[in-house]
C-alpha positions in Angstrom: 12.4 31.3 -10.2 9.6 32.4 -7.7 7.3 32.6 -11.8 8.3 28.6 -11.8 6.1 27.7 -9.5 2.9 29.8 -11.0 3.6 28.7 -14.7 4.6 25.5 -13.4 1.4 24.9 -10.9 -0.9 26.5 -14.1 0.8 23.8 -16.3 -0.2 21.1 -13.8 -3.6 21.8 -13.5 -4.3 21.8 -17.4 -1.5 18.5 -17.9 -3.9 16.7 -15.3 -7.0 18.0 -17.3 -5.6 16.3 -20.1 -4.3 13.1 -18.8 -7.9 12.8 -16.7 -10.8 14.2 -19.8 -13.7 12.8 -17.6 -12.7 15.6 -14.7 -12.4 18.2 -17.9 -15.8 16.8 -19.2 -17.8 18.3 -16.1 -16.9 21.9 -17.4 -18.0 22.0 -21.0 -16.2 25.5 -21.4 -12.7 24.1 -20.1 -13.0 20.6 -22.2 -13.5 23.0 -25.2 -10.4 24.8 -24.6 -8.6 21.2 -23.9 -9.9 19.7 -27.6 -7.4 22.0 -29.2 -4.7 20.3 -27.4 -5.3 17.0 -27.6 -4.2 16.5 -31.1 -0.6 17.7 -29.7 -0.4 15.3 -26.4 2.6 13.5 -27.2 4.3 16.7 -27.7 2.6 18.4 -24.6 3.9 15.0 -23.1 7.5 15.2 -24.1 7.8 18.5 -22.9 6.5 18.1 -19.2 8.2 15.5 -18.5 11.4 17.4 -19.8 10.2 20.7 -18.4 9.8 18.5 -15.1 13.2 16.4 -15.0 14.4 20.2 -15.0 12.7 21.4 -12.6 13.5 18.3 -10.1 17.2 18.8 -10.4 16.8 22.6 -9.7 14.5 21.6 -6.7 16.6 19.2 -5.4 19.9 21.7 -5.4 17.6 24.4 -3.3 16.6 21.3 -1.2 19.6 20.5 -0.1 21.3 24.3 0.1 17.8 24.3 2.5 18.8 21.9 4.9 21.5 23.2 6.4 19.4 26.5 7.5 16.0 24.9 7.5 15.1 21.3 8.8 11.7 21.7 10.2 8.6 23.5 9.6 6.2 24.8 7.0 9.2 25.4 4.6 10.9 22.4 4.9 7.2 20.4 4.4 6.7 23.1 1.2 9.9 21.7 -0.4 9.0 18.4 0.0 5.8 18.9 -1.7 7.5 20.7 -4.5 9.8 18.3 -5.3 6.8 15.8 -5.5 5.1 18.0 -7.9 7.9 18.1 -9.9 7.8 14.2 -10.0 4.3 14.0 -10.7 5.4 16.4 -13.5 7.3 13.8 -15.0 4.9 11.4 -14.3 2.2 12.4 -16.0 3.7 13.7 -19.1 5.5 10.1 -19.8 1.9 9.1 -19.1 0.6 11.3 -22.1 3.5 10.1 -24.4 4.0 7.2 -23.0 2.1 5.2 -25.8 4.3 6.8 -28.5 7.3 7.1 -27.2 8.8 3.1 -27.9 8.1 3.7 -31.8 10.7 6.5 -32.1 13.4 4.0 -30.7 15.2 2.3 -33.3 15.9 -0.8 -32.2 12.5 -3.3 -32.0 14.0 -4.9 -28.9 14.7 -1.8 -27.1 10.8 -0.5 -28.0 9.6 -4.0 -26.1 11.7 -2.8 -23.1 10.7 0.7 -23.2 6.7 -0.2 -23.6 7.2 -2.5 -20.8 9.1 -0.4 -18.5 6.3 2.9 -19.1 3.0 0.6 -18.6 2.5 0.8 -15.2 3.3 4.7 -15.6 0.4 4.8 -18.7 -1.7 2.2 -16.3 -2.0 5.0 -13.8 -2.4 7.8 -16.3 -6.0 8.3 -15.0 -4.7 8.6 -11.0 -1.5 10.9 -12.1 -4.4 13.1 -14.2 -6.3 14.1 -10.6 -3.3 14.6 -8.5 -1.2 16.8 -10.8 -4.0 19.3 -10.5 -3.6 19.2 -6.8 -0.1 19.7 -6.9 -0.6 22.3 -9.6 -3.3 24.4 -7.0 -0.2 23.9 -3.9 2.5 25.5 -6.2 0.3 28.0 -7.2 -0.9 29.1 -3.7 2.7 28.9 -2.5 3.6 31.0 -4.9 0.9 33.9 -3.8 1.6 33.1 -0.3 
């Protein structure tokens, strides 16, 4: 699990990229790399916030088998941090398909609810595309360290 937080932290950092393209625009050489992924964000979407739902519950069970051995200190404050992560995870990728995802629901009244209940999620798309990248550099310095 210890490669979750590298490929998770990685994933973060380019998510963020994607859901902030002025920060991406500074670096002509990484928005290059990003324009072959942007015809794919709702899927990219769909999948972080699935690959991040997963990773919460997973974070959550070694939270709480932590706090019976560990309740202070740098690995306590680490797990917190993670578990944030994983919620701006989810976050951001119902941010990047958040404008798509009503239309697959079948029922017009349940789209109004859906689009209603994500726009304050899409609203803060550009804020949740500069603090996943943070949160992507943490998980991948706790994982060398």
């Amino acid at each position: 699990m210890a490669r979750m937080g590298l490929l998770a932290g990685l994933w973060l950092v380019v998510v963020g990229l994607l859901a902030a393209p002025d920060l991406a625009r500074r670096v002509p050489q990484i928005d290059g790399l990003l324009d072959r992924l942007r015809p794919h964000t709702v899927q990219i979407g769909l999948g972080t916030a699935v690959w991040g739902v997963v990773g919460l519950l997973w974070g959550v069970i070694r939270f709480l088998g932590m706090l019976g051995v560990v309740t202070t200190g740098g690995a306590f404050l680490a797990a917190l941090i993670a578990l944030a992560a994983w919620v701006t995870m989810i976050l951001t990728g119902l941010a990047l398909a958040g404008d798509h995802l009503p239309a697959m629901l079948p029922d017009r009244r349940q789209e109004q609810k859906a689009r209603t209940a994500l726009a304050p999620i899409i609203r803060r798309r550009p804020l949740l595309g500069r603090v996943a990248p943070a949160f992507g550099v943490f998980l991948v310095l706790a994982w060398l360290f």
